[in-house]
C-alpha positions in Angstrom: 245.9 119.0 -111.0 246.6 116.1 -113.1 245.3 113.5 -110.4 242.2 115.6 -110.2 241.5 115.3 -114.0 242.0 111.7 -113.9 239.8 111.2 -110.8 236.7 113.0 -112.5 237.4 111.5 -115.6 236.7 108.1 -113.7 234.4 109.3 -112.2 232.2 110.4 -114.9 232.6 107.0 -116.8 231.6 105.7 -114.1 228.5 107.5 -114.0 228.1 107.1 -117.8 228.3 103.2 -117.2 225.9 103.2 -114.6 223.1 105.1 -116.2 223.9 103.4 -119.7 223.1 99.6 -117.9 220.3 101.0 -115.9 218.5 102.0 -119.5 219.1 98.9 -121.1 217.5 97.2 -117.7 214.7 99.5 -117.4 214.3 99.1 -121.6 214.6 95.0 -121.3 211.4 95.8 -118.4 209.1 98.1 -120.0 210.3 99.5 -123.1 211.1 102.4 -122.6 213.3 103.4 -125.4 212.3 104.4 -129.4 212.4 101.6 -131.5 215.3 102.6 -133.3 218.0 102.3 -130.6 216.0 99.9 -128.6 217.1 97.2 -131.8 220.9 97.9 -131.4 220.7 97.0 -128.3 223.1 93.9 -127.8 220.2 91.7 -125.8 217.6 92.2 -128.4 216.7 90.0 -130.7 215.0 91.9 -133.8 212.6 89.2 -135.8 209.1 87.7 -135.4 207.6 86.6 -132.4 204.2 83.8 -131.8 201.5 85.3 -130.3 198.9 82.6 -130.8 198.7 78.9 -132.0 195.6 77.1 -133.4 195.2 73.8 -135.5 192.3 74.2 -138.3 190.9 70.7 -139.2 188.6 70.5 -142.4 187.0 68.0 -145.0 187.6 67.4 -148.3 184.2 66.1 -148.4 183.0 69.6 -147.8 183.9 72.8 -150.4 182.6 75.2 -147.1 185.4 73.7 -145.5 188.6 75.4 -145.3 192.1 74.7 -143.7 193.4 78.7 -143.4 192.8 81.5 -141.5 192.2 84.7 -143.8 193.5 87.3 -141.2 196.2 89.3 -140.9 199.6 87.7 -139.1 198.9 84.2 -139.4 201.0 81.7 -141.0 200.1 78.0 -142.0 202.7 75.5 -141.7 202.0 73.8 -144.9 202.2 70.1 -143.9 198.4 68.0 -143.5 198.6 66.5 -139.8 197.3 63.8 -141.4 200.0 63.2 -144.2 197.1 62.3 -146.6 196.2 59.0 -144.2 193.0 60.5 -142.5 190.3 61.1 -145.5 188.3 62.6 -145.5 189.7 64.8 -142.6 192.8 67.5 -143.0 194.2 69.8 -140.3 197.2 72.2 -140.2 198.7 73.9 -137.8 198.6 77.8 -137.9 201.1 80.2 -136.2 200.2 84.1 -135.5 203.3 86.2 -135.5 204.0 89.7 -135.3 207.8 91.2 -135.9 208.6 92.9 -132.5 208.0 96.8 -133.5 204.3 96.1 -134.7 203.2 94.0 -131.4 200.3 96.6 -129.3 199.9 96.7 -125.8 196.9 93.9 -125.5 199.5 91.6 -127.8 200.3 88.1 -125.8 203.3 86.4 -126.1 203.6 82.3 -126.2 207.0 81.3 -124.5 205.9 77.9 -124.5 204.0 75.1 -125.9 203.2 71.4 -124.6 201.4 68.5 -126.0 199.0 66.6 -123.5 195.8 65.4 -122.4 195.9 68.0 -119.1 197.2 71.5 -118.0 201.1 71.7 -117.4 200.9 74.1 -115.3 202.9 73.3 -112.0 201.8 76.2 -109.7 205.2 77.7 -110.8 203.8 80.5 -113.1 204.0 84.2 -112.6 201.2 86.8 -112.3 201.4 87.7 -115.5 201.5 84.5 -117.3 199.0 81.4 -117.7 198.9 78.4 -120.1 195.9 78.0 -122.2 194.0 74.5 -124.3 194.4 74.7 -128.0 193.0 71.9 -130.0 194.0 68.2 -130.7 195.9 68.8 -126.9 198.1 71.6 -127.2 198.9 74.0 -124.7 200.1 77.7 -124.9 201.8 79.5 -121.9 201.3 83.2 -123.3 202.3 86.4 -121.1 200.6 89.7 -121.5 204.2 91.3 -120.5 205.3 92.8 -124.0 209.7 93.1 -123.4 209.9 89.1 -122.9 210.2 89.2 -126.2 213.1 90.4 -126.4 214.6 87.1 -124.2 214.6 83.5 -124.8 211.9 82.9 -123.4 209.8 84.0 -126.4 208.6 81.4 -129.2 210.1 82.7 -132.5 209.3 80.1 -134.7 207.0 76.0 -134.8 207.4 72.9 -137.4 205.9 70.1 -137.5 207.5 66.8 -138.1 206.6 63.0 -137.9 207.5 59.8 -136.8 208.1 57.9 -133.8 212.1 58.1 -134.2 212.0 62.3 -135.8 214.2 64.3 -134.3 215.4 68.1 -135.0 219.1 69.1 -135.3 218.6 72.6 -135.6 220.2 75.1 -132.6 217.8 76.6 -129.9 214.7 74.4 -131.2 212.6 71.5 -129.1 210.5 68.8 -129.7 207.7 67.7 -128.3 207.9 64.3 -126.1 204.5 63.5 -127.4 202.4 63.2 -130.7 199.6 65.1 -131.8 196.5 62.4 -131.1 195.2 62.0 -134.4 193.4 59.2 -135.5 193.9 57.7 -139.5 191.7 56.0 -141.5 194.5 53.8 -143.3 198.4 53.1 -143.2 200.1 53.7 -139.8 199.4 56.7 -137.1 202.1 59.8 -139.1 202.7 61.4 -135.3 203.2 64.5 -136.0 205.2 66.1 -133.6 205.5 70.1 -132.8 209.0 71.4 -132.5 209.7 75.0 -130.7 211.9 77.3 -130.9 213.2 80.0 -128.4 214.6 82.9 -129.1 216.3 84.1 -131.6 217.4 82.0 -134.8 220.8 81.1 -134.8 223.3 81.6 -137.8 225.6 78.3 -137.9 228.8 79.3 -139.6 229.8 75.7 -141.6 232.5 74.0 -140.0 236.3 74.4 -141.9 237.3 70.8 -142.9 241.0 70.1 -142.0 243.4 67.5 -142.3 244.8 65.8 -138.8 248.0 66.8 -137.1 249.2 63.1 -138.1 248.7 64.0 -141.8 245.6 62.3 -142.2 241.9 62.7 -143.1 239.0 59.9 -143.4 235.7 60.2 -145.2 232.7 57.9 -144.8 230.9 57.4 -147.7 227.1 56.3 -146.5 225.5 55.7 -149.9 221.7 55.6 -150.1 220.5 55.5 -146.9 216.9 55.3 -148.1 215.2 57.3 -145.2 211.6 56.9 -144.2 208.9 59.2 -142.6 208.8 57.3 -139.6 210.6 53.9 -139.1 210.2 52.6 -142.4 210.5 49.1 -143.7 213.2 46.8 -144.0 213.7 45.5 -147.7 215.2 41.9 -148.1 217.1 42.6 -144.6 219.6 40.2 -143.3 218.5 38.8 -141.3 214.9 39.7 -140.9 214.6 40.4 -137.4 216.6 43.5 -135.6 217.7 43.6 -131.5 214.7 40.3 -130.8 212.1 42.1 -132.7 211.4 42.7 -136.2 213.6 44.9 -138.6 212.6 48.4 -138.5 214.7 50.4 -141.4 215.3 53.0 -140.4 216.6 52.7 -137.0 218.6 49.8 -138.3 220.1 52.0 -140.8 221.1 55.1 -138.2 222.6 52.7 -136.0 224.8 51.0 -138.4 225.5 54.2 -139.4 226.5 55.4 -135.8 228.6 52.4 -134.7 230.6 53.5 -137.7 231.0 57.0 -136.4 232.3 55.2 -133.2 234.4 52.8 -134.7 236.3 55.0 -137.5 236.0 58.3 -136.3 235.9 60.0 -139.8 236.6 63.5 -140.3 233.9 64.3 -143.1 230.9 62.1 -144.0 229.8 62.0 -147.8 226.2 61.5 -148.3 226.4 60.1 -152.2 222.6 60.3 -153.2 219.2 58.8 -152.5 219.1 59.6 -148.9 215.6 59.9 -148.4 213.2 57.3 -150.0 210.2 58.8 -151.9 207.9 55.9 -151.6 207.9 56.1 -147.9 208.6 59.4 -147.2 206.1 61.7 -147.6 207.9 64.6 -145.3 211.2 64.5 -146.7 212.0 67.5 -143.8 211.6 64.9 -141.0 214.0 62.3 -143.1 216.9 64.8 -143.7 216.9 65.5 -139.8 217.4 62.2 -138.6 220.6 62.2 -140.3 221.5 65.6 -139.6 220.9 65.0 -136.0 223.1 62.1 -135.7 225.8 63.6 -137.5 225.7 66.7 -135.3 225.6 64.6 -132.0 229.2 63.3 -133.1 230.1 66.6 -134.2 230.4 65.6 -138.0 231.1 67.4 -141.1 228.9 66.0 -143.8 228.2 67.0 -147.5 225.1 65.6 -149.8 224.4 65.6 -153.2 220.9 64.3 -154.4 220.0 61.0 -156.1 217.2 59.5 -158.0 214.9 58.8 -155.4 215.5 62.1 -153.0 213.2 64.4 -154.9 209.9 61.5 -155.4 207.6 62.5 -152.3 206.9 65.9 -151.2 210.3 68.6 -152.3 212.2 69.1 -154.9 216.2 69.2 -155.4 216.3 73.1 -154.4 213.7 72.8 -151.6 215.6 70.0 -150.3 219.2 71.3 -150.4 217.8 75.2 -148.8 217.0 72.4 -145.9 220.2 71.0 -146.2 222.4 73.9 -146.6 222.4 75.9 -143.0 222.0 72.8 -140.6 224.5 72.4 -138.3 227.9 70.5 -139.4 226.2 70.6 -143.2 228.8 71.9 -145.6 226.1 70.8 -148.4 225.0 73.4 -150.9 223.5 74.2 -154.2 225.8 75.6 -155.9 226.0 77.9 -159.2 222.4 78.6 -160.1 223.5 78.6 -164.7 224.4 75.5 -164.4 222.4 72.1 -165.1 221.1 70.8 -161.5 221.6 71.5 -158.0 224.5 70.5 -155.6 227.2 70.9 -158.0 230.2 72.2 -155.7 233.2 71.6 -154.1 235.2 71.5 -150.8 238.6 72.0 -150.0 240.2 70.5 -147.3 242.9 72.5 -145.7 246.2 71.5 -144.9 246.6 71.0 -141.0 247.8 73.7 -138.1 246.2 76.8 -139.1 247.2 77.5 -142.5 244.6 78.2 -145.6 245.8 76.2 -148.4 243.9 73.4 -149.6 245.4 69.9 -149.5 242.7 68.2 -150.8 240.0 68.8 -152.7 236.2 67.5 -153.2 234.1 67.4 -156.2 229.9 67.1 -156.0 228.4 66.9 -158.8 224.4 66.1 -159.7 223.9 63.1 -161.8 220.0 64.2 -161.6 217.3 61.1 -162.2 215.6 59.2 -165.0 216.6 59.5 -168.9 215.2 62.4 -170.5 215.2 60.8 -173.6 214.0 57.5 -172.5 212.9 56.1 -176.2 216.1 57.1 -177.4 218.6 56.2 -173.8 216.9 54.1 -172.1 217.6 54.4 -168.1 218.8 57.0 -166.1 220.3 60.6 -167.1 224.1 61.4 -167.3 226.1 64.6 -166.4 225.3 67.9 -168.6 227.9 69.5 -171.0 227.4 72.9 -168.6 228.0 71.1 -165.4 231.6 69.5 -166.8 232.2 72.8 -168.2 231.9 74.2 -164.7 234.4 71.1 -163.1 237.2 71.3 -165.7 237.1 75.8 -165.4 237.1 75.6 -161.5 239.5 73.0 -161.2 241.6 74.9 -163.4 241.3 77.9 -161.7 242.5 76.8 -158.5 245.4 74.7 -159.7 247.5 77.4 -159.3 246.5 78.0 -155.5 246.7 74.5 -154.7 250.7 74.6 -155.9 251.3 76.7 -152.6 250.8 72.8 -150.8 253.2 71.9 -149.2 252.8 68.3 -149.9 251.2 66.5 -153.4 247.7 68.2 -153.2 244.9 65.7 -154.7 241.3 66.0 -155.9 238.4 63.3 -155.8 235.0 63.5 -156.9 231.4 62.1 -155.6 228.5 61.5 -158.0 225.5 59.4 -157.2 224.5 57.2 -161.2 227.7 55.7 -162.0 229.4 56.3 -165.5 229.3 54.3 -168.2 232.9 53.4 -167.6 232.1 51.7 -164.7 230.5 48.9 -167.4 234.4 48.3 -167.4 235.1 48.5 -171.0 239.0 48.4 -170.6 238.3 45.0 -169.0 240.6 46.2 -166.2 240.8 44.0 -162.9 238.8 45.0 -159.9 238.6 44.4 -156.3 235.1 43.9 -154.5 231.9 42.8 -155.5 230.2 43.2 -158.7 226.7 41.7 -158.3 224.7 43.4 -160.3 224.5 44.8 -163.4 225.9 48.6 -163.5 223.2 50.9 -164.3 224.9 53.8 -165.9 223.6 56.1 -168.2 223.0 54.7 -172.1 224.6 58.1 -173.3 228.5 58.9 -172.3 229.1 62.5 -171.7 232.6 61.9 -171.2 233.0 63.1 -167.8 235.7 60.3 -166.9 237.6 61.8 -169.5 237.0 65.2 -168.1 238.3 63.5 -164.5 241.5 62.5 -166.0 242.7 65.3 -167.8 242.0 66.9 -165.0 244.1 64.8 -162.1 241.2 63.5 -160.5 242.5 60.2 -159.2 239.4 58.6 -157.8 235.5 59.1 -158.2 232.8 56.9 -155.9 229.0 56.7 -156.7 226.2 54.7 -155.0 223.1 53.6 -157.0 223.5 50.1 -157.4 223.4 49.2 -153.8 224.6 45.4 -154.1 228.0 46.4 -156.1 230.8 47.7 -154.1 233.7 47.6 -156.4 236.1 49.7 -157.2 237.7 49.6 -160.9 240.7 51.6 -162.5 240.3 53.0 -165.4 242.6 54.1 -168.0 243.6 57.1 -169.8 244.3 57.9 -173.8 248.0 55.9 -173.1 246.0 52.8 -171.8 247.5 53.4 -168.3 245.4 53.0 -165.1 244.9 57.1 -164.3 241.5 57.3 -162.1 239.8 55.2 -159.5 236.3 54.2 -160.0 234.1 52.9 -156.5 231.1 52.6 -155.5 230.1 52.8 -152.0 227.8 50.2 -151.6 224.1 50.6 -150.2 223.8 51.0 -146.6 220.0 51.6 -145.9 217.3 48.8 -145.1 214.6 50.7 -146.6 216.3 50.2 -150.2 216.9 46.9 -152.0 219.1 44.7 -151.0 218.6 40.9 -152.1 221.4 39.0 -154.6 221.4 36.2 -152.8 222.0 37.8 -149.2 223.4 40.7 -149.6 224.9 42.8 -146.6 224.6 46.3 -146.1 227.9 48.2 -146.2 229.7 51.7 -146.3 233.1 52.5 -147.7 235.8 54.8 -146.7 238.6 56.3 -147.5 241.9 57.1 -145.7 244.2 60.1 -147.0 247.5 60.2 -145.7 248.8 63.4 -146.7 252.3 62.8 -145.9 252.5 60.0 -148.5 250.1 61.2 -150.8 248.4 58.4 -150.5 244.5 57.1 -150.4 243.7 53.9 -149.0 240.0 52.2 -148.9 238.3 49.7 -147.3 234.5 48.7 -146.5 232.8 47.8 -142.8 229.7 45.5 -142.6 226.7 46.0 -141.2 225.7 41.9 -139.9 228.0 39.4 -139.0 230.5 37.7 -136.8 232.2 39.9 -134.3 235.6 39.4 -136.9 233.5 40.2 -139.7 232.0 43.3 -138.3 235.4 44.7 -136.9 237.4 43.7 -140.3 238.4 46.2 -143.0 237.1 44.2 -146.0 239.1 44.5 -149.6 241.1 47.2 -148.1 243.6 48.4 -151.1 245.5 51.5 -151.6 244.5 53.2 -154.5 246.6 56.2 -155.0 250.5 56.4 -153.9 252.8 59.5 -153.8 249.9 61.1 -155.7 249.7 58.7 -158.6 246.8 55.9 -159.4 248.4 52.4 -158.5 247.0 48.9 -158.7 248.0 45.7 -157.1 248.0 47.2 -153.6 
């Protein structure tokens, strides 16, 4: 009896299996399910879907003439092909998308797109697909068959961005080999370039930061990159000529940047401001992906805060960061919202195996732009009384946690302007080069003080690009109590000059097991020594504690 029970008991989950797989096949086909359960299902993708794909082109010449389609379901990408450089002429690209429930049975899907002067159709295509000519050389491949939007083969989303050397980090998207042929009536071609995605958008959870099983951790610190829309141009390069041709910034920069990567290895990258350059950048988007691609081809953590120059051409600070924050590898963000500027936040580095305590933490903080006062403080602004209110409450909040370390856990800080402090008023000794004159705010808002009472033992900035120092700085007792570096500038498309100045990144080693932090800087042009050699390397912190001399 009991056999029996079990054998129709099998049976009928067997049944119940087979009929609950052929529904979701049959659903997948033709749709056969309500809406409502067909979404739960575990191979749909519930969103918006492309149905059609135009480029409007109009004159600024003409007030007839208009750049947007006033219909229902399409969505302007709101970049000018052009980038300004084709006056009188404009054109943007315009997506139609429907979210999945409201598409109707003469609806066409686009599961593809191309860029070229002829049909890519290779004969391949099925009965109920067929690629179709948009303007400016685009090409749709669009099905009539209404459940392919459900797989990957549908287009959810299309950007534009520009340059020869652009690239897109982002999962599950594609960019075009080719440009958009456009034609410009001053400056150099932008080559816009479509990028596609398929299927569904993915979430990227943020990598967890960790320290080594050998007890160690290493950050780069690339200090203003100075990115371009496009290749850019090298600023007093040395020399003036790049791999027998001339110096193109901004590849230059990346690969500096990458034979870094190779070389050190790091563990987290620190982007300390002025990452993109306003001047030449007039799609900030495209500049923040070159980086972010090359970071998450080595498989990179990397956090950013914002300089002076990063909010000039076309976004802000918050536009730029919601870019920033959800990229692959990015553990950049904007943080609170009530406080002054955006990016103030921290990281916490856990202690290695799999444990959740923090063994070191990471302080970002906004030194936002230009003086507000500029009659009165002439120069750049300092931090607010809100955002060091913010530091010295959540740095007291989590001492407590951070007592359940093992080890001696420390804390470190990033800001892009450097303080005032760094104008070395104890007349301290430091190590490096100070070439220029430190451009730190007029007005102190103390927040070196607010970095020692709190145990901060070192804080790095970028800015000036041709300093790299580091300095000590003392506390109320006249005792050395924080380190303060900079990073030095490591982008061509930023000023360089002083005589010959080198491009350079700094980094910094933690070894946990010592509690101690040791820095160095790697060159960008050289001898084969000089580029391999660890330049001024000092340690800077020992069994927790600010040292000198070593």
């Amino acid at each position: 009896m009991t056999r029996r029970i079990v054998r129709t008991g099998l049976q009928l989950a067997l049944l119940a299996s087979t009929i609950f797989f052929l529904v979701v096949f049959v659903d997948n086909r033709y749709r056969v399910l309500p809406t409502a359960i067909h979404n739960h299902l575990p191979a749909h993708h519930p969103g918006f879907v492309v149905t059609d794909v135009k480029i409007l082109q109009c004159s600024s010449l003409n007030p007839f003439s208009k750049c947007a389609i006033n219909e229902d379901n399409w969505h302007r990408i709101d970049k000018d092909l052009y980038l300004s450089r084709g006056f009188p002429s404009k054109a943007y690209l315009h997506i139609r998308r429907k979210r999945e429930e409201e598409l109707l049975s003469n609806d066409e899907l686009v599961l593809d797109v191309h860029v070229g002067l002829t049909s890519p159709d290779d004969g391949k295509l099925s009965k109920y697909e067929k690629w179709e000519s948009r303007s400016m050389g685009i090409w749709i491949k669009r099905s009539h068959k209404r459940h392919l939007s459900d797989s990957s083969k549908a287009v959810t989303g299309l950007d534009v961005l520009f340059g020869p050397d652009a690239a897109d980090p982002r999962s599950n998207w594609a960019m075009s080999k080719d440009p958009l042929p456009l034609k410009v009536t001053r400056g150099d071609p932008p080559e816009p370039r479509l990028t596609v995605r398929n299927g569904p958008a993915l979430k990227v959870d943020p990598p967890v930061p960790r320290i080594r099983k050998d007890g160690k951790f290493k950050i780069l610190q690339a200090s203003d990159l100075h990115l371009a829309t496009g290749y850019g141009k090298c600023r007093d390069a040395v020399p003036d000529s790049y791999n027998n041709g001339p110096c193109l910034a901004d590849p230059r920069t990346l690969d500096f940047v990458e034979r870094i990567l190779q070389d050190e290895k790091p563990d987290l990258i620190i982007l300390s401001g002025d990452q993109v350059n306003g001047d030449t950048s007039p799609d900030s988007q495209s500049a923040i992906y070159k980086y972010s691609a090359l970071f998450t081809k080595y498989h990179v953590p990397y956090a950013g805060i914002f300089g002076n120059h990063d909010d000039e051409s076309n976004l802000n600070r918050a536009q730029s960061m919601s870019i920033m924050d959800g990229l692959p590898y990015s553990l950049s963000t904007a943080g609170p919202s009530d406080i002054e500027g955006v990016g103030n936040y921290y990281i916490e580095v856990l202690s290695r195996g799999s444990g959740h305590t923090s063994a070191l933490s990471i302080y970002m903080l906004d030194t936002h732009s230009y003086s507000p006062e500029e009659k009165k403080y002439h120069g750049y602004d300092w931090l607010k009384p809100g955002q060091i209110d913010w530091f010295k409450s959540t740095s007291q909040g989590l001492k407590r946690k951070h007592k359940e370390y093992s080890h001696i856990h420390m804390d470190v800080a990033f800001i892009h302007i450097p303080l005032p402090e760094y104008r070395n008023p104890d007349r301290n000794q430091y190590v490096g080069n100070w070439t220029e004159a430190s451009t730190a705010p007029a007005y102190n808002s103390n927040f070196k003080d607010a970095l020692v009472e709190e145990g901060v033992v070192m804080v790095s900035c970028g800015h000036d690009h041709v300093n790299d120092y580091c300095l000590p700085a003392n506390n109320k007792n006249g005792d050395p109590a924080l380190w303060m570096c900079y990073g030095g500038g490591a982008g061509f498309g930023g000023y360089g000059g002083y005589g010959g100045y080198i491009r350079r990144m700094r980094l910094f080693e933690f070894d946990m097991n010592e509690a101690r932090v040791r820095t160095w800087k790697r060159l960008e042009w050289g001898s084969q020594e000089d580029l391999e050699k660890r330049w001024d390397e000092q340690i800077i912190v020992d069994a927790g504690k600010v040292v000198t001399g070593m």
